[in-house]
C-alpha positions as CSV (number, residue, x, y, z in Angstrom):
1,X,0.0,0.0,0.0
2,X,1.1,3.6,-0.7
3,X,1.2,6.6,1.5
4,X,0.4,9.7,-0.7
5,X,0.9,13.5,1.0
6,X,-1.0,16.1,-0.3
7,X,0.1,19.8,0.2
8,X,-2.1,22.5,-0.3
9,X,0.2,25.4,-1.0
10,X,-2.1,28.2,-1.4
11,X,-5.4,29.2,0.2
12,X,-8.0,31.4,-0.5
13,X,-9.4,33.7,2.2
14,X,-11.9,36.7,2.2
15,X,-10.5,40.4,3.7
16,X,-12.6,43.3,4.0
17,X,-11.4,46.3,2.8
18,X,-10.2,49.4,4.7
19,X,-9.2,53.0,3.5
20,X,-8.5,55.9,5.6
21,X,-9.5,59.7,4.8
22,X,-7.1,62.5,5.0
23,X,-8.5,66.2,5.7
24,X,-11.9,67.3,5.9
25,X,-14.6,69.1,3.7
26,X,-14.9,72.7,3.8
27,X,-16.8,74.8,6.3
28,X,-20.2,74.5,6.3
29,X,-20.0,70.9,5.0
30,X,-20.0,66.9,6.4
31,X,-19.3,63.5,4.9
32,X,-22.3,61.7,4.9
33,X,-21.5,58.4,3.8
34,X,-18.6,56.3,2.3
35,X,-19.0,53.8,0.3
36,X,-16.7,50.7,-0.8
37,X,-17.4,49.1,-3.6
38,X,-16.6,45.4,-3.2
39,X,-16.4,45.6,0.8
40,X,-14.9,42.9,0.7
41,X,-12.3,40.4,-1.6
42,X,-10.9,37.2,-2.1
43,X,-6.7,37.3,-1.6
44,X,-4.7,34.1,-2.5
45,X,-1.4,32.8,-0.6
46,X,0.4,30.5,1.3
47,X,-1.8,30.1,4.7
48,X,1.5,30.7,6.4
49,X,1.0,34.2,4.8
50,X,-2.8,34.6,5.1
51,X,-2.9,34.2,8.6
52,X,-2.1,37.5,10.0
53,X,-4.3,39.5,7.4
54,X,-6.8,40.6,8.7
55,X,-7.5,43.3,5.8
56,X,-6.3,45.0,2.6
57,X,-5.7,48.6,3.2
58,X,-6.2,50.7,0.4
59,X,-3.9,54.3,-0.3
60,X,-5.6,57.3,1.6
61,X,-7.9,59.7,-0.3
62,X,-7.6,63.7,0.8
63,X,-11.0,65.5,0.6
64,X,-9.4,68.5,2.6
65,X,-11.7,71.7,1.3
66,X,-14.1,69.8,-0.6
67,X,-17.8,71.0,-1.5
68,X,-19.1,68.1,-3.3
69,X,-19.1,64.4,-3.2
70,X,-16.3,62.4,-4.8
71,X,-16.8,58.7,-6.8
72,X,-13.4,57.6,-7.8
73,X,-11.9,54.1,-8.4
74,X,-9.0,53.1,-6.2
75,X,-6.2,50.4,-7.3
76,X,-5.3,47.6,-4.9
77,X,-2.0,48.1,-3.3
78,X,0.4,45.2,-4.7
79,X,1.6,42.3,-1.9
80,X,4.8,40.4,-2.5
81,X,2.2,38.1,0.1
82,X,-0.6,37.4,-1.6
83,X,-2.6,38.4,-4.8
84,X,-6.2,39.4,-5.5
85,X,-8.5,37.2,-7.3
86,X,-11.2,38.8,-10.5
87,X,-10.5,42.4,-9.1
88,X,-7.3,45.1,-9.7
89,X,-9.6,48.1,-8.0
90,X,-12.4,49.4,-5.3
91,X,-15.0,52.3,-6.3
92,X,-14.8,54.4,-3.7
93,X,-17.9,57.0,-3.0
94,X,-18.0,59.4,-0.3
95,X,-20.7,61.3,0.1
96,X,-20.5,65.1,1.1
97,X,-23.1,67.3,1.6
98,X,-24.2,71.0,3.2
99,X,-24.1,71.3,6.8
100,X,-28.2,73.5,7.5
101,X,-27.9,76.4,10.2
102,X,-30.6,78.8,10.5
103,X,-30.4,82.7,11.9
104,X,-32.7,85.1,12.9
105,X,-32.5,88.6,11.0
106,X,-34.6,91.9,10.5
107,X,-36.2,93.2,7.6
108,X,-37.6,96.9,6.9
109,X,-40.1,96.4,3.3
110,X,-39.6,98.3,0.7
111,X,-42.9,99.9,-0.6
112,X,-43.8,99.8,-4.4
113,X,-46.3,100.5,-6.6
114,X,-47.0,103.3,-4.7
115,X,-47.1,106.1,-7.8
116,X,-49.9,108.0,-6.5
117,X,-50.8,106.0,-3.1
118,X,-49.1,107.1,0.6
119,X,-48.4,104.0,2.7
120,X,-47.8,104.4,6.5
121,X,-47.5,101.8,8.8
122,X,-49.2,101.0,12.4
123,X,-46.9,102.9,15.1
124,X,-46.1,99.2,17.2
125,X,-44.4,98.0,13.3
126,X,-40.5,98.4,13.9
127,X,-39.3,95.8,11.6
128,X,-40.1,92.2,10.6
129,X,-38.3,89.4,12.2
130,X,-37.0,86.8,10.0
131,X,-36.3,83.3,11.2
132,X,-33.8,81.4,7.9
133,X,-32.2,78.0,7.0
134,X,-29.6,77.2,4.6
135,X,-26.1,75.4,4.2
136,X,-24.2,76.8,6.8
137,X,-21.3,78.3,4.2
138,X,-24.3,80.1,2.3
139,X,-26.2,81.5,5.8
140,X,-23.2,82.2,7.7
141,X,-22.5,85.1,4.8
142,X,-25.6,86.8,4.7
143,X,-25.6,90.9,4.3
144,X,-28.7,92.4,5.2
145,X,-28.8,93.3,1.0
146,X,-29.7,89.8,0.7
147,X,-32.6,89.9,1.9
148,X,-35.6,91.7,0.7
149,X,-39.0,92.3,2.2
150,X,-41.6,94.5,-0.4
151,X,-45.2,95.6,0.3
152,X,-46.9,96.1,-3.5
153,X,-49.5,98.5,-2.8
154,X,-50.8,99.3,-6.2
155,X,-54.1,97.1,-6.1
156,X,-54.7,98.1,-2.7
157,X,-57.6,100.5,-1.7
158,X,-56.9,103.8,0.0
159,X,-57.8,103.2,4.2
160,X,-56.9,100.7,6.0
161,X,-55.4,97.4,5.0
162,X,-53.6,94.5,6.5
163,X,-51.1,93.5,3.8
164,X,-48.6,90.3,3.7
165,X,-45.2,91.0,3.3
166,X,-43.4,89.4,0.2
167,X,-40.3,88.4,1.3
168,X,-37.7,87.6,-1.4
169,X,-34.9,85.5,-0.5
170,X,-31.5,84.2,-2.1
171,X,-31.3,80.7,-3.6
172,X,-30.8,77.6,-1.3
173,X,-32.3,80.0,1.6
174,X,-35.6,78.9,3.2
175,X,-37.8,81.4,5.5
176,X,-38.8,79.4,8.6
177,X,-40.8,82.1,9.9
178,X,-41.4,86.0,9.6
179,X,-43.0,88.4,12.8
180,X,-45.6,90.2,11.7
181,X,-46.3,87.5,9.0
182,X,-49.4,90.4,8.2
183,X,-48.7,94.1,8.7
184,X,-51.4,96.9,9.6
185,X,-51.1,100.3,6.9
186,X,-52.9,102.9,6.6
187,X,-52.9,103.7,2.4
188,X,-53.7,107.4,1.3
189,X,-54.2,108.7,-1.9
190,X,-52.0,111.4,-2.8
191,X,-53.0,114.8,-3.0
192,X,-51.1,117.4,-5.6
């Protein structure tokens, strides 16, 4: 009878994969989400080898100052350990996206259509309070020119009226709230 030894010499075992980001978005912006795509792969070696891997980690990506999100494919690093089996590279996606603040402000309106109309307001309106939200990098610069607040009286009847301010706002900026949402005016006709 015959004794036969069989030696395996290499063995197949599945890693996940690990990569490490350097830096940080810009101001007013997080990352959301990142995204490997495989997670995980199938590295081949001798189990002598295989044994202390625990992963494959991949070469750093910087996002330092970025606004947006970033989809990119990243090559394995080469192993004088092991090899990779069907795959050379990992799509990475990380996901960035606005950090929302909100701020409270004042706005005076600006009358128009008031050719041949006189507009005065109730003597307790000071100003309207505005309540905003927004990405944080787009809030955070707000002038007061920004922001406007009209009263269009041209359709409006001489006496007195309660009138809705309009409030007109930049892009990506959402009004919350506004105090008085409805103003008191008293509109006169003007006299020559």
């Amino acid at each position: 009878f015959f004794n036969i030894e069989i030696l395996k010499t290499n063995y197949v075992k599945t890693v996940p994969v690990e990569i490490d980001i350097i830096g940080g978005p810009s101001y007013g912006y997080k990352v959301s989400g990142i995204d490997l795509d495989p997670v995980s792969i199938k590295i081949n070696g001798s189990i002598n080898e295989l044994q202390n891997i625990n992963s494959v980690n991949l070469n750093s990506i910087n996002i330092d100052g970025r606004t947006s999100s970033l989809l990119t494919n990243v090559p394995l690093p080469l192993s004088d350990s092991y090899t990779y089996i069907d795959i050379t590279d990992i799509k990475i996606a990380i996901t960035i996206v606005p950090i929302y603040g909100s701020i409270r402000t004042t706005a005076i309106p600006q009358i128009v259509g008031n050719e041949d109309k006189k507009l005065e307001f109730d003597e307790n309106f000071r100003y309207i309070e505005l309540t905003l939200r927004g990405p944080l990098d787009i809030i955070s610069k707000l002038q007061s020119f920004d922001l406007k607040s009209e009263i269009d009286i041209s359709s409006l009847e001489v006496g007195e009226q309660t009138v809705r301010p309009k409030i007109l706002l930049p892009d990506n900026i959402a009004l919350v709230s506004s105090e008085p949402s409805e103003i008191i005016v008293q509109i006169y006709e003007l006299t020559e």
